[in-house]
N, C-alpha and C positions, 0 to 999 in steps of 0.2 A: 369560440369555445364556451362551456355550456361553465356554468357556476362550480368551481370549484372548492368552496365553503366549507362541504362535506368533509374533504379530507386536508388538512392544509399539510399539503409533503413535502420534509426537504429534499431534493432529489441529488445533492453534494452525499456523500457518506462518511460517517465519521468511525478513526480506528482509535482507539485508545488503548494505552501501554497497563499491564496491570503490574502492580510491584507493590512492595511494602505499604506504601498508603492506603492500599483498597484491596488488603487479604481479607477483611471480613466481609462474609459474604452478604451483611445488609449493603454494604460499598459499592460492592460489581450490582447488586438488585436496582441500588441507586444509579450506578452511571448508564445498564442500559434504559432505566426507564427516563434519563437524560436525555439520550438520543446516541448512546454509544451502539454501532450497530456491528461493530466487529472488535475481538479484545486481542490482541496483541501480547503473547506472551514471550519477554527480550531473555532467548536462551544463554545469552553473553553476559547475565548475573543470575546467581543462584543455582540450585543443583536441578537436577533433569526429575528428583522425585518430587522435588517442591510445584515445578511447574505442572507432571502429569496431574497433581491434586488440585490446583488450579482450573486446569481444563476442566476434571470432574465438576467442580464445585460453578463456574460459570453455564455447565449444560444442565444442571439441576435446575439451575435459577432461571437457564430461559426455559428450560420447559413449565415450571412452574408457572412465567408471566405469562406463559406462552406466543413468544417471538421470536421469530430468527436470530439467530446470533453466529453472525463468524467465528470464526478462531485461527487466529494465525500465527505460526511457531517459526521468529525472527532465527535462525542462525548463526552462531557467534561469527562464523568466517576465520580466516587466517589475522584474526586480533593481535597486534602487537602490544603487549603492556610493560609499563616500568614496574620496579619491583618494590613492595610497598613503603610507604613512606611511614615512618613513626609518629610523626612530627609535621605539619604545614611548613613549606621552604620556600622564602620566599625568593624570586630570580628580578634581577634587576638586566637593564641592558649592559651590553656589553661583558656580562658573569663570562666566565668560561668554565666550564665541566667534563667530565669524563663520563661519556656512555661504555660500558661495558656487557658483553653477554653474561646472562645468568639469571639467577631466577631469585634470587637474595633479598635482603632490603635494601632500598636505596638511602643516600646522605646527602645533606648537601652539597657535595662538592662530586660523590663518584654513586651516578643513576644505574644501577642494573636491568639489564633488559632482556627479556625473554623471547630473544631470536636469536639462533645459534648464527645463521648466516650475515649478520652486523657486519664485523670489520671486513668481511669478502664481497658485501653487496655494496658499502653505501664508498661514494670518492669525497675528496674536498668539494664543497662549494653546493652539496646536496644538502638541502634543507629539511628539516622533522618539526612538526607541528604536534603538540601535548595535548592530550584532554581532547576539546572542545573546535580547537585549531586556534586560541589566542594566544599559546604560549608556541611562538616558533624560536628554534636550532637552529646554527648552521656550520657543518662540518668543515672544522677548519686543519685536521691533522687527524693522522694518523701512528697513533706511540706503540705498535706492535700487539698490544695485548688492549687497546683500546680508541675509542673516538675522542679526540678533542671537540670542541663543540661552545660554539657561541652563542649566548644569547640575543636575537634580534629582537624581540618583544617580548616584556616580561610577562610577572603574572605570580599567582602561588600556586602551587603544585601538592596533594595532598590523595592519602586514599594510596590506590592501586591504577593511576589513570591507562589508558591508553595511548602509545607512540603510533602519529602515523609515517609512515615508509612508505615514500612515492610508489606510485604502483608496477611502474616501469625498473625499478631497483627489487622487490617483493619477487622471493624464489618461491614461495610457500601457494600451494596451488586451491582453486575452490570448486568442490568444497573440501575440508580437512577430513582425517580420518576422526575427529569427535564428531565435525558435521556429519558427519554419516551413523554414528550409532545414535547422537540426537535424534535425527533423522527416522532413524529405524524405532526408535521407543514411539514419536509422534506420531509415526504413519500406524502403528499398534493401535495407538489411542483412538485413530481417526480426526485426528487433524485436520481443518479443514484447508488450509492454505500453507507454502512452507517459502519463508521468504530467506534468500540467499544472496548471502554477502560478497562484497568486493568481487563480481561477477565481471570476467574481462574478454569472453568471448560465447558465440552460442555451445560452444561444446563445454564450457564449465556448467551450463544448463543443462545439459546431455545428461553429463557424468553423475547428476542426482539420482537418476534410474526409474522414475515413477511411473506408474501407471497413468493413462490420460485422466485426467478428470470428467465427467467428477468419481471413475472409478479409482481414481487418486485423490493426493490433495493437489491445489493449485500452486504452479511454482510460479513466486513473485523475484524477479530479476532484479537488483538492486542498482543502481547504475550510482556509480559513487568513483571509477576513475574514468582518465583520460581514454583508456582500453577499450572500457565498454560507447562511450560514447565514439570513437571511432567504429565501433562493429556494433554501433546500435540496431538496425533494420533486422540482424540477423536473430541478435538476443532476443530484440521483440517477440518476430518470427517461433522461436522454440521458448516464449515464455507464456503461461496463461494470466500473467500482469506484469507491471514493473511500477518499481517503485524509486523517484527521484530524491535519493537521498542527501539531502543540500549538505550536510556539514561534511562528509571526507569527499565528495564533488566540490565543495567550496575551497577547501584546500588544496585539493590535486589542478585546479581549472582558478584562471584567473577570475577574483572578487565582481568585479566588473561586468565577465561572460555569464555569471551563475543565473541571473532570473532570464536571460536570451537563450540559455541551454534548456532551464525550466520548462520554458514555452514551445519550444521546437520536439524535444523530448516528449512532451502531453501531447502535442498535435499528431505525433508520427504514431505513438502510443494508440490512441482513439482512433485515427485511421484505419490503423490496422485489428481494432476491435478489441482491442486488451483494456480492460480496469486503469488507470491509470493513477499511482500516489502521491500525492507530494508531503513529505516529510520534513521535521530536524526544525526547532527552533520558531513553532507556529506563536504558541500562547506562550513563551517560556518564563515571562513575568510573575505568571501565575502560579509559578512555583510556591512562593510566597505572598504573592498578593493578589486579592481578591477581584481587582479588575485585569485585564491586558493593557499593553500599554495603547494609544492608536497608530503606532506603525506597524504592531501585532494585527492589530482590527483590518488594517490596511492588508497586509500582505495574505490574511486569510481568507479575503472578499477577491483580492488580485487571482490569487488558486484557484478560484469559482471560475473567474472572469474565463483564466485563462482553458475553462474545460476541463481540469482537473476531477478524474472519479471520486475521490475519496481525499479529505486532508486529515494528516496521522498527530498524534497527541504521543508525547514519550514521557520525560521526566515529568512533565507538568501533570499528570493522574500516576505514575509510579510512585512518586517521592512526592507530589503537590500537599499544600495542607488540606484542601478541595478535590477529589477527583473528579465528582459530580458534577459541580458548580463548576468544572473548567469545561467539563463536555456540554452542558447545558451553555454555557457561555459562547463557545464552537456552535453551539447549534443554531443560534439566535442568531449571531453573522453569517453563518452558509444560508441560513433562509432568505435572509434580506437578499444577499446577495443572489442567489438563488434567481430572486424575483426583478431582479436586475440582468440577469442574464440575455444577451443577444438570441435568443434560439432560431431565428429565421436565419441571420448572418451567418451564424455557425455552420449550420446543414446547407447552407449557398455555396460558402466556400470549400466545406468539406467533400460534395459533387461536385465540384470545379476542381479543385485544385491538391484533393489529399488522397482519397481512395489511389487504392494501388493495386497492383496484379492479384486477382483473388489466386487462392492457394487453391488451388483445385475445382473438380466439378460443383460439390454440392458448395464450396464457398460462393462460386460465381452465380451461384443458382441464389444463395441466401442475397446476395451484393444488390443481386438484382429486384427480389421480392424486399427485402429491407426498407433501400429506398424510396417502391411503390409506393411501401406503407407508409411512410412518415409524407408522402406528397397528399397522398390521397388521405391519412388523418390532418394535415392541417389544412388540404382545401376544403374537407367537410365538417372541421369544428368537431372532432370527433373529443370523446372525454377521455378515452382511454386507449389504450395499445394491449390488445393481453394477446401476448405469448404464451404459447402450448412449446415444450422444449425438456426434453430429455436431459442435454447435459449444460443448458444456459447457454448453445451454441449462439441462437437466433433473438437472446435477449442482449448477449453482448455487441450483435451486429446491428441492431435497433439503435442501442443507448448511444452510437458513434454519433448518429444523428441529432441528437438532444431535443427530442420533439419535445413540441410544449404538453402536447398528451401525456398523461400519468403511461405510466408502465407497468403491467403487472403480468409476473411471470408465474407461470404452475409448471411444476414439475415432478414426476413421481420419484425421482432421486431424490433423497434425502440430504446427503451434502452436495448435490449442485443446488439446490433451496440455501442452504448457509454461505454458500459460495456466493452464489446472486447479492449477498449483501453488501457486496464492493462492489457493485455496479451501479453506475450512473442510474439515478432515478427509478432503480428498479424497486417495487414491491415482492419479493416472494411468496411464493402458497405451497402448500404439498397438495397435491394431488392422488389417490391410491393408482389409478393407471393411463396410461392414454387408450382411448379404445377406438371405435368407429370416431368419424371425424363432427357426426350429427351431433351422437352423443355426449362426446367431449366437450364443445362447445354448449352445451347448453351446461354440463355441469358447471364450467368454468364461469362462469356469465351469471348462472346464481351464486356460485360463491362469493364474486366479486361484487354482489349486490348485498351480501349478506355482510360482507366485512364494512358495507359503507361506504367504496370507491368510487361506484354507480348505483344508479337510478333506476327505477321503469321510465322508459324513452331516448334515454340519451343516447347517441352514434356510439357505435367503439368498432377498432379496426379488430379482427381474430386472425394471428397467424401465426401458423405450425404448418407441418409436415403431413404430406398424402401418405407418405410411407411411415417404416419402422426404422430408418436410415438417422443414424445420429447425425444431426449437422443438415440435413437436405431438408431446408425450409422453402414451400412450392405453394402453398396456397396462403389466401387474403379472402376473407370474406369482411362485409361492411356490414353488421348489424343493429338492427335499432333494439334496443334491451325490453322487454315485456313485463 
């Protein structure tokens, strides 16, 4: 492969949570020129006017630096929460307490909880995990108008936290009827991505209603119980990502299974062509301190390892003292590791042992040109891969592969270019049309000379589509750049 000096790319993508720490917009200006490449705005705090003026304010600044920039509008989901505390309380083992429904403040001694279906859903011996999942419950009675409830691990309890309710006990369906007018304001905005919580079957994916992308936004499947991981293949199937959310998966799924589910989840993920995330507790030292810890450093290089599209930043840029310096920080470990990457192993095994029934004609049509490409750029030391692709069908089928060739996708749609941003290795471009297949290619080939990715001389693979067919990727040509 031809010297890559030119552009040094991380090809991992990074999402960062925007919140009170980085509402000034020199902040977001900072973290994407950090390497935040998509911003996450968490609709489960804050009001829905605060966030559309977010959005606004994040697509100023990219067009300003002018870079792609996702957007993605997390979902609060069927959220259980305690009712607020006045006061930090602390819980020792062995406390006993009283959950009740309601929506009140809570005390020490009697938590109110804002799910009517409590004392009908939950029996003895079912366990609830507070906040974070350090502080676990365990229902030990039932007094008529309430839960008795033991403490198994303590902890302080403070705010308005979250109670999780095993998912298997959980009446409350997703997405909720707030998810849906959230929903409806972001899809207004133009949104580019809408990710959807405690997701336990492909028809909770159905029931969002969106148009495909990128004449919609992209729906990220959150897989966070037992539910969904049993009907994983189908979720994938009707999602255009998912995302592994370790902290309410770490509680619902034994401690021990979480980074074996991690892995199996990313791999079936990527097979099947979807973005893949891995979330919840990457940097979360950094909340307050200036470095990560090295089992932080560890586990964010582990998420490369394991193939992972994208690793997500939450509190630690919402609330961090740093948001910048944590995504810069994130940055500097995905590239390393980045460059540590197996990519010959990866595309061995994923042609042996992962692809799976393509969905259709033009899928099995891309399945098949995809993998050309990535054979024929690494037997010919190609420097690049550009895709020509209308809705990022033929880039997300590419990046399954993880060629060591750069990636760079053009596309006349405007938000599948922001969408691409959660893609493995991908570069986006806009492009004004796709026209003859001559002409295209030669536009494409000087832009991508012009931004610095290539060279005069160097190989690149070009593949797009003979037709006007979204999705039916049929031609490869090998060009040398002039």
């Amino acid at each position: 492969m031809s010297d890559n000096s030119k552009i040094n790319q991380r090809r991992t993508k990074i999402i960062a949570t925007i919140g009170p720490a980085c509402e000034d917009p020199s902040v977001m200006k900072n973290m994407i020129e950090a390497g935040m490449d998509v911003a996450r705005l968490n609709l489960s705090h804050g009001n829905i006017e605060e966030h559309l003026e977010r959005l606004k304010q994040l697509r100023d600044i990219a067009d300003q630096i002018g870079k792609p920039l996702g957007i993605m509008a997390d979902l609060p989901g069927p959220k259980v929460r305690l009712g607020q505390f006045d006061a930090p309380v602390d819980l020792n083992i062995d406390d006993e307490i009283l959950l009740e429904p309601g929506i009140e403040n809570s005390s020490k001694d009697l938590f109110m909880v804002g799910y009517e279906s409590l004392l009908t859903d939950m029996q003895a011996g079912d366990r609830l995990a507070v906040g974070d999942g350090s502080i676990v419950l365990q229902v030990i009675d039932h007094t008529g108008t309430a839960l008795k409830v033991r403490v198994l691990f303590g902890g302080t309890v403070q705010g308005r936290p979250g109670l999780h309710v095993p998912s298997d006990r959980l009446k409350i369906s997703t997405p909720t009827p707030q998810d849906l007018r959230f929903l409806d304001a972001m899809v207004e905005a133009d949104v580019d991505m809408i990710a959807l919580s405690f997701v336990r079957s492909a028809h909770d994916v159905r029931r969002v209603g969106l148009e495909s992308a990128p004449r919609g936004p992209l729906v990220v499947a959150k897989i966070e119980t037992k539910a969904a991981i049993e009907n994983l293949t189908s979720i994938i199937k009707e999602s255009g990502a998912v995302m592994v959310a370790r902290g309410d998966l770490g509680t619902e799924c034994s401690l021990e299974d979480l980074p074996h589910l991690q892995k199996d989840i990313i791999a079936e993920c990527i097979a099947l062509g979807r973005p893949a995330i891995t979330a919840t507790q990457m940097l979360e030292s950094m909340i307050n301190s200036p470095m990560p810890t090295r089992a932080e450093a560890s586990d964010v290089a582990n998420a490369v390892f394991d193939g992972t599209s994208a690793i997500m930043l939450s509190a630690e840029t919402a609330i961090g003292r740093n948001p910048a310096h944590v995504v810069a920080t994130m940055a500097k470990i995905a590239t390393r590791a980045d460059q540590e990457f197996n990519y010959d192993s990866w595309a061995e095994d994923l042609k042996r042992d992962r692809l799976g029934e393509p969905q259709g004609e033009d899928s099995a049509v891309t399945d098949v040109m995809t993998m050309a490409t990535w054979q024929a750029a690494k037997e010919m030391k190609a420097e690049a891969i550009i895709c020509i692709s209308r809705s990022g069908f033929t880039v997300r089928a590419i990046a399954r592969f993880r060629p060591e060739a750069q990636i760079l996708a053009f596309s006349p749609e405007t938000r599948a270019v922001r969408q691409l941003t959660m893609s493995w290795g991908a570069s986006p471009f806009h492009i004004d049309r796709i026209g003859e297949t001559d002409e295209t290619m030669a536009e494409v080939i000087s832009l991508a000379k012009e931004s610095g990715h290539i060279s005069s001389g160097d190989l690149v693979a070009v593949l797009g589509g003979s037709s006007a067919n979204v999705g039916a990727t049929d031609t490869l040509r090998m060009v040398r750049c002039p």
